[in-house]
N, C-alpha and C positions, 0 to 999 in steps of 0.2 A: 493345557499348556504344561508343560514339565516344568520339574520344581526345582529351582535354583542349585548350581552347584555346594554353594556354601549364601550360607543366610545369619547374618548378625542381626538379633533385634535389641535395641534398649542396654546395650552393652556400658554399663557402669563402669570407671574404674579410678580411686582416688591414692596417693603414695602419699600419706600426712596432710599437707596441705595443698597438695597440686593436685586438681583435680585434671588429672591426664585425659580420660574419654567422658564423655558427658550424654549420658542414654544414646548413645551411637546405634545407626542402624544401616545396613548393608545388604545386597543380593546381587549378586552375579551370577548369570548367567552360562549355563556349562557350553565348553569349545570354543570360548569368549578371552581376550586376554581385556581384563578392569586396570584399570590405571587408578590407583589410590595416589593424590596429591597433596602436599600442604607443607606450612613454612617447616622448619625445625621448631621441636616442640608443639607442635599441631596436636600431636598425638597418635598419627599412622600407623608409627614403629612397635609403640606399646600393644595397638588393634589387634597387630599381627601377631603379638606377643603371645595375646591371649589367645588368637586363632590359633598357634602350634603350641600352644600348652605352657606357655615358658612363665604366663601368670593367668592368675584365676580371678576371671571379672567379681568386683560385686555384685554384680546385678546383672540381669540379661540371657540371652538365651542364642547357644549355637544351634543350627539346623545345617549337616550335611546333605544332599543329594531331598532335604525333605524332611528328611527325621535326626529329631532333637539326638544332639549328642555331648555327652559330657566329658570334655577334655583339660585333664586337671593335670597332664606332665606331656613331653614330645614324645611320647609313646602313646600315648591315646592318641595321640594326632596323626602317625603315620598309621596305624589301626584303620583311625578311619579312610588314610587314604589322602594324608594332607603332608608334602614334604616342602620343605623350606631350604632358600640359598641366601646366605647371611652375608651382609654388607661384608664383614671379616669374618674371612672361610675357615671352619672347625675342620681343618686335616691336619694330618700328622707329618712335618714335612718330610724326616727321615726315612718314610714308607715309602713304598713302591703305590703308582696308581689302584693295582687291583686289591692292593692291600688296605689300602684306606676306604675302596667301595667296600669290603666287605664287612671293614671293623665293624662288629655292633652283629652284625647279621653274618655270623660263622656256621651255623648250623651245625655246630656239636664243639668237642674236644677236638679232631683232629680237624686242623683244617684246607686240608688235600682238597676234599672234595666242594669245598665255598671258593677256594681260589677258584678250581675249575672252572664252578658256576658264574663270578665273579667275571672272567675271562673274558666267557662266553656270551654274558650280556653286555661288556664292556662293546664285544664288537659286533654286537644287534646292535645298540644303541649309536653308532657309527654310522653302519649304513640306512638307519631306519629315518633318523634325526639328524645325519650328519655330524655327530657330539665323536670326531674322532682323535683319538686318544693313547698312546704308547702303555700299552697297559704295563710294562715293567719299569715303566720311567720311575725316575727320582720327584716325587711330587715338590720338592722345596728348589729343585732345576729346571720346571718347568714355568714358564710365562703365567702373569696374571689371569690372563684370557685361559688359556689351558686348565688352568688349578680352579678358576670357574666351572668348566665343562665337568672336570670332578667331583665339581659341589651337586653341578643338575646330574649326572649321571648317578653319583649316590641316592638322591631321592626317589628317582625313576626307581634302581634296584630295587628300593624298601616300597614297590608299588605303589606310590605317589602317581595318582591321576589329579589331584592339586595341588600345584604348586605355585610358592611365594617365592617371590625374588625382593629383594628388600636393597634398595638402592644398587642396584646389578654393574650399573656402566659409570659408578664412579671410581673407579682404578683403571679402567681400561682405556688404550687408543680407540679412535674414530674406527680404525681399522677391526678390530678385535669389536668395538661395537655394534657395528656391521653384522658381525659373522653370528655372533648371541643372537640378534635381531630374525636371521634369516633359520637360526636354533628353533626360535620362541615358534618364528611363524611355521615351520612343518609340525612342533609341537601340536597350534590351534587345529591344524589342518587334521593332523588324525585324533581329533577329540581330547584332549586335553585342557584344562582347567585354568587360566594365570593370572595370579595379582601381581602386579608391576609395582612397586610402591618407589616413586623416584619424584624428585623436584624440576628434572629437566623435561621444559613445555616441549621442545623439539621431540624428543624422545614420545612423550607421550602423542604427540599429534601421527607419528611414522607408524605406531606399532600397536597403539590400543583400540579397542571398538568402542569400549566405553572408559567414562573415570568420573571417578568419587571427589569429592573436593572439601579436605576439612579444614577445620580454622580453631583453633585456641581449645582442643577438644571435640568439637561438636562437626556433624556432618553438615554442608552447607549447600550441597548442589551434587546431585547426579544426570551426566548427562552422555547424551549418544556423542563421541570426536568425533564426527562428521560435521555435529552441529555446534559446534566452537571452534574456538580457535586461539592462539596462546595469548592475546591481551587480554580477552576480556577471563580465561583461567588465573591468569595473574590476580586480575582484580578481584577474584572471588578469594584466590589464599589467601591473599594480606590486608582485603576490607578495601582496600584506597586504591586510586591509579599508580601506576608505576611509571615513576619517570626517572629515565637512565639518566647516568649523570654527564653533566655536558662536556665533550672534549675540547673545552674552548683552549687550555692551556698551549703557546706554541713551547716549543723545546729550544730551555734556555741553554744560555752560552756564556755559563760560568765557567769556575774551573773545576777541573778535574777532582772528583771526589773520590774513585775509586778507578784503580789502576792496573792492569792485571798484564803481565809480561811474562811469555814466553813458559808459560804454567804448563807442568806434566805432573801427574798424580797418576800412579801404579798401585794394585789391591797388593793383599798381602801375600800373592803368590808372585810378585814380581811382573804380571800382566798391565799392561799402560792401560787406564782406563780415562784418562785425559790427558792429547796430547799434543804439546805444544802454542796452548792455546793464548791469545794475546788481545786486550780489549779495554776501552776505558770510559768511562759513565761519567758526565758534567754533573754539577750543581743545576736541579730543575731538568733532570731527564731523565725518563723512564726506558731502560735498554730493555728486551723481551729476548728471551732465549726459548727459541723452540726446538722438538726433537721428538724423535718415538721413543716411548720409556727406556733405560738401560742404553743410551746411547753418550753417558759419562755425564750427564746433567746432575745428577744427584753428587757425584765424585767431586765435580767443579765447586757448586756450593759448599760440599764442606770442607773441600781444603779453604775458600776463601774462609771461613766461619771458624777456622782454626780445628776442627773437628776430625780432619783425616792429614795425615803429613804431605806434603808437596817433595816429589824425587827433583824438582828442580824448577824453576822460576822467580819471578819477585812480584810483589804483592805489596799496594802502598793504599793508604788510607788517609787522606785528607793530606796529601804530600808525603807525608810518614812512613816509612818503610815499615813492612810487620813483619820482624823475624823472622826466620825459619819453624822456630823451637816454642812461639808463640801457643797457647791455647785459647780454647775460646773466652775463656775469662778475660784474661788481658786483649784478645782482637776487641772484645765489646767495651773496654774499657777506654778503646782508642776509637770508638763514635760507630760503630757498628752492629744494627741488631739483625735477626736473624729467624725467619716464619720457617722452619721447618717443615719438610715434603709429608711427614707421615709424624702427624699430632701424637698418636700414640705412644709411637716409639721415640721421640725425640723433642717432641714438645709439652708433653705433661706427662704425671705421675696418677693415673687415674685413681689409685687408691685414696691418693692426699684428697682433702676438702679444698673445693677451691679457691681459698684465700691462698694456700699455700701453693698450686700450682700457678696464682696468679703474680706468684713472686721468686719463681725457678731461676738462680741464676743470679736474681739481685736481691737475695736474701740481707746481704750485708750492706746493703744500702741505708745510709741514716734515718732515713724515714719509715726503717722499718726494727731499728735497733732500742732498746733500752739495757743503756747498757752492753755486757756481753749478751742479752739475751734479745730473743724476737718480740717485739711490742704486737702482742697478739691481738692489744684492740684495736690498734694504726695499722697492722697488715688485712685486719677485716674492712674500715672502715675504707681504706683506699681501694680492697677490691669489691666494694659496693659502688663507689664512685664506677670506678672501671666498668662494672655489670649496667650502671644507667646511660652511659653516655655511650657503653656499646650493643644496648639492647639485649643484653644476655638475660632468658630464660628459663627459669625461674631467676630471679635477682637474688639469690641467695649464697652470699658468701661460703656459709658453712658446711650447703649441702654436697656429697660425696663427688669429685669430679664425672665420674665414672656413670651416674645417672644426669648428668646432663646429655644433651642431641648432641649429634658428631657436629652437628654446624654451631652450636653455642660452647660448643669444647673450640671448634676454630677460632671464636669471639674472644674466648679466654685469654688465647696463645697472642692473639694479634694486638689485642689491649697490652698486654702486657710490653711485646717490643714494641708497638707504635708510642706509646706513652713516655719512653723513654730517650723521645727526641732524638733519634740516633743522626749522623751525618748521613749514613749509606745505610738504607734497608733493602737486605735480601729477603724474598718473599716467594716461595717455592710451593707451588699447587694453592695460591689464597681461596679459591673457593670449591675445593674439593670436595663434595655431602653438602654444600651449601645450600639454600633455596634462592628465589629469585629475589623474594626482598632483602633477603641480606649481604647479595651479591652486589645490589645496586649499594647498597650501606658500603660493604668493605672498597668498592672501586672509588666509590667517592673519598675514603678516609687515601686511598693511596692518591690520588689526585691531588687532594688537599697537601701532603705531603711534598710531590713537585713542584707546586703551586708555593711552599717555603722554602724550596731551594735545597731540598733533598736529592741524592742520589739513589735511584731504585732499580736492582735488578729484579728481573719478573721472569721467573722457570715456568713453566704451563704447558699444558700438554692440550689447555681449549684455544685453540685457533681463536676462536673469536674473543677469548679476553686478551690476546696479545694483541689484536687488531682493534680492540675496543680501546685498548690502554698504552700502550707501546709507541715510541716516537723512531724506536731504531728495534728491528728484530734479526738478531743471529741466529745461526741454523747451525746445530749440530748434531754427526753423524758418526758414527765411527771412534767417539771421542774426542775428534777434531772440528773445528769451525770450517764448514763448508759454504758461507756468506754469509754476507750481510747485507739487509737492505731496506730504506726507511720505507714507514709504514704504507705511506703514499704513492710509493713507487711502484710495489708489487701485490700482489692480491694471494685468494689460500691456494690456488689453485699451483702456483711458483714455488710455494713456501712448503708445500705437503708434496712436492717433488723430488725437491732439496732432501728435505726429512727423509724420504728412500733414497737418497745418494743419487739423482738422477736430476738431469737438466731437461729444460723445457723441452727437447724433443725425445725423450724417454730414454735415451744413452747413458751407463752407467757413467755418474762423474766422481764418484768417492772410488778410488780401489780397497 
C-alpha cells in the first residue's frame, strides 16, 4: 500500500498553559480530500500550524509522502510540497493578481520573466482546475470567492501537491461555495492532496472522503464520510448531544423598538450603496435581513450603528429620534449595541489582552473606572465572569486577544454587547468561524434576548440561521429592499431568488 500523503504521529504542542495538541496523530491519504473537524480551540488550527511550518511541535514526528520531514518555517513546507489557504488571505491588495502569485517566487532581480511565468500558469490553472482568474485585476476589487482562487492558485505556483484550506467557505456565499467545491473536486481528481479543516457538518458530508475529529486537543475519531453522518460528528466534537435550541418563542407585538425611514447611505465617492430603505423591528422580534455579500447590508448596519453618515433618512430608537450628526458612542448610549460583520476590523483590537477588548467602547463605564483611571482588577474580574458564562476558551482574561480561536474572539465581541442589556441589538454574521456547539450557545443567548423583549436585527449571509432564528426576513439587492416575508410563508428556495434580483419564475425583478 503507498504511504500516506502527509502523516502526523504523537504531535505535541503546549503555548504556557494550554495544552493546544495533546500526542495528536493523523494519515491521509494521497488524491483524498481529509476533513479535519472540531469546536474552536479543539486545537486543528494550531495542527496545521505546525504542518506549514508556522510553529514547531514539541514532540512528534512529520512524515511527507513516507519520509520523515523537518519543517521548522513555510519554507520547508512548500519544499516539501505543502501549500496552505488561510482563513484570512496573505495578498497584497494593491497588486495586480499575477503580481501577488508571484511575490516570493520572482526568480531573480528582474522580474519580466516570473510575470510571464506567472501569467502563464495563471491561465493553465484556469483551464486545468477551473481556478479562473483576470490575471491584471486589482486583487483588493476582486470578490471574496476570487481573492480565494488567488490564495489556491499561489500554492499551486510554488508546486503544492498539498494543500490546506483552513476554514475555506467562511466568508463566502452558498454560491461562491459551490464553485470552491467543484475547484477542490477536479483538484482530487488529478491527484492532489486536501485537508479541509472547517466546522461546517454540511460541508464536510458534500466534499470529503474522509475526516478526523478532535476535541480539547486530542484526536478522537477517524473515519470513512460515507460512514457518518452530521449528528452523530457533532457529538463526537463536543462530547454531549446537541440539542438546537427551541423556536418556541411567537413574535411579540410590542412596540416598536427600532425604526428605520426612508434611509440612503452613499460611499465616499458619492455612489448610493443603500437606498431608500424603510423597516421597523417590535419589542420581542427578531427581523433577518438577507443578501449576497456587497449588496448594501454591511452600509445599512452601520449607518444605523452611527458608524457611516446617512445622505438622507430618519432613524429612531426606542421612540427617540437619533440625530444625523449622532456617532456611535451616543447611538449606544440611547440602548443600542452592535456585533459587528468582521470581528477583526471593527469588533476587537487583537493586540489588547482580552480584558481590554472585552471592554471596547464602554471603557468609561463606572464599573470599570476608579477614578479617572481603569480599575484594572474590576475590568479583569468582569471579563472572567464574561469568559464563564460565555464559554470562552481558554478563560483567561489576560491572555493576548489575538491567540484566541476566531470563534471564542466571536464570544468575546458578543459578551461584551449582549451583556449590556441593550434595547435593540444589531448582530451581523453571529456565527461566522463559529462551530456547531457554539452556534447552538449564541442562537440560544439571541432567543433568550426576544424572549425579554428585545429588538433584534439579524444580517447573515446562512439561510439557515435566518430561518432558524427570524420571525420576519427582508431581502436585499442592489441596495434596496426587494421584500419582505415571514418566515413561515416562504422557504430558501423564494428567498435565494430574491437575493439574485429575480422572482419565482426566474424574470429579472430588481433593475
Amino acid at each position: 500500500m503507498d504511504a500516506p500523503a502527509i502523516e502526523l504521529i504523537g504531535i505535541d504542542k503546549r503555548f504556557g498553559a494550554v495544552h493546544a495538541n495533546r500526542a495528536v496523530s493523523l494519515a491521509v491519504r494521497a488524491g483524498t480530500i481529509h476533513g479535519v473537524i472540531g469546536e474552536n480551540g479543539a486545537g486543528k488550527s494550531t495542527l496545521m500550524s505546525i504542518l506549514f511550518g508556522f510553529y514547531e511541535a514539541d514532540s512528534g514526528e512529520i512524515r511527507v509522502h513516507g519520509r520523515p520531514a523537518r519543517i521548522l518555517n513555510p519554507a520547508d513546507a512548500i519544499a516539501a510540497g505543502i501549500g496552505m489557504v488561510h482563513q484570512h488571505f496573505m495578498l497584497v491588495a494593491p497588486m495586480r493578481v499575477a503580481e501577488n502569485v508571484m511575490l516570493g517566487a520572482e526568480g531573480g532581480a528582474l522580474t519580466a520573466g516570473g510575470l510571464a511565468r506567472a501569467r502563464a500558469e495563471i491561465a493553465r490553472f484556469g483551464r486545468e482546475y477551473g481556478l479562473l482568474v483576470d490575471p491584471d485585476a486589482i486583487v483588493g476589487e476582486l470578490s471574496v470567492g476570487l481573492q480565494q482562487r488567488v490564495e489556491i492558485i499561489k500554492a499551486l505556483y510554488r508546486g503544492a501537491e498539498i494543500l490546506i484550506l483552513d476554514e475555506p467557505t467562511g466568508v463566502l456565499t452558498p454560491a461562491e461555495t459551490e464553485q470552491l467545491f467543484r475547484v477542490l473536486d477536479e483538484l482530487r481528481r488529478q491527484g492532489r492532496t486536501i485537508l479541509l479543516i472547517t466546522h461546517k457538518l454540511r460541508e464536510i458530508m458534500a466534499i470529503t472522503d474522509t475526516v478526523s475529529v478532535m476535541r480539547r486537543g486530542e484526536m478522537v475519531a477517524h473515519l470513512e464520510t460515507r460512514a457518518t453522518n452530521p449528528r452523530a460528528l457533532a457529538e463526537l466534537m463536543v462530547g454531549r448531544a446537541i440539542q438546537p435550541p427551541m423556536r418556541d418563542i411567537p413574535a411579540a407585538e410590542g412596540r416598536p423598538l427600532l425604526e428605520v425611514e426612508n434611509l440612503t447611505v452613499t460611499d465616499a465617492r458619492g455612489i448610493p450603496r443603500v437606498r431608500n430603505v424603510s423597516f421597523s423591528i417590535r419589542a420581542g422580534e427578531i427581523l433577518g435581513i438577507a443578501g449576497v455579500s456587497g449588496n448594501g447590508q454591511s452600509e445599512l448596519v452601520e449607518a444605523i450603528a452611527g458608524m457611516m453618515p446617512r445622505a438622507s433618512g430618519a432613524i429612531r430608537i426606542a421612540g427617540r429620534a437619533v440625530p444625523e450628526a449622532a456617532d456611535a458612542a451616543r447611538i449606544r448610549a440611547m440602548g443600542l449595541a452592535h456585533v459587528p460583520e468582521d470581528r477583526h476590523r471593527m469588533g476587537l483590537v487583537t493586540a489588547f489582552p482580552a480584558y481590554e477588548s472585552a471592554m471596547l467602547g464602554r471603557q468609561d463605564a463606572p464599573r470599570y473606572r476608579a477614578g479617572p483611571f481603569v480599575d484594572l482588577a474590576a475590568a479583569i474580574a468582569d471579563t472572567a465572569g464574561k469568559m464563564a458564562r460565555f464559554d470562552v476558551r481558554p478563560p483567561d482574561p489576560l491572555l493576548k486577544t489575538a491567540n484566541f480561536s476566531g470563534g471564542n474572539q466571536q464570544k468575546i465581541v458578543l459578551a461584551r454587547e449582549i451583556e449590556t442589556d441593550p434595547d435593540v441589538l444589531i448582530v451581523a454574521q453571529p456565527t461566522r468561524g463559529v462551530d456547531i456547539g457554539a452556534i447552538a450557545f449564541i442562537h440560544r443567548r439571541i432567543l433568550d434576548l426576544k424572549a425579554a423583549g428585545k429588538a433584534i436585527l439579524l444580517v447573515s449571509v446562512e439561510l439557515d440561521e435566518l430561518f432558524a432564528l427570524a420571525d420576519r426576513i427582508l431581502v436585499m439587492c442592489g441596495g434596496a429592499l426587494v421584500g419582505t416575508r415571514r418566515r413561515e410563508e416562504t422557504d430558501q428556495n423564494e428567498i435565494g431568488l430574491m437575493m439574485a434580483g429575480l422572482d419565482n419564475a426566474g424574470a429579472e425583478a430588481v433593475p
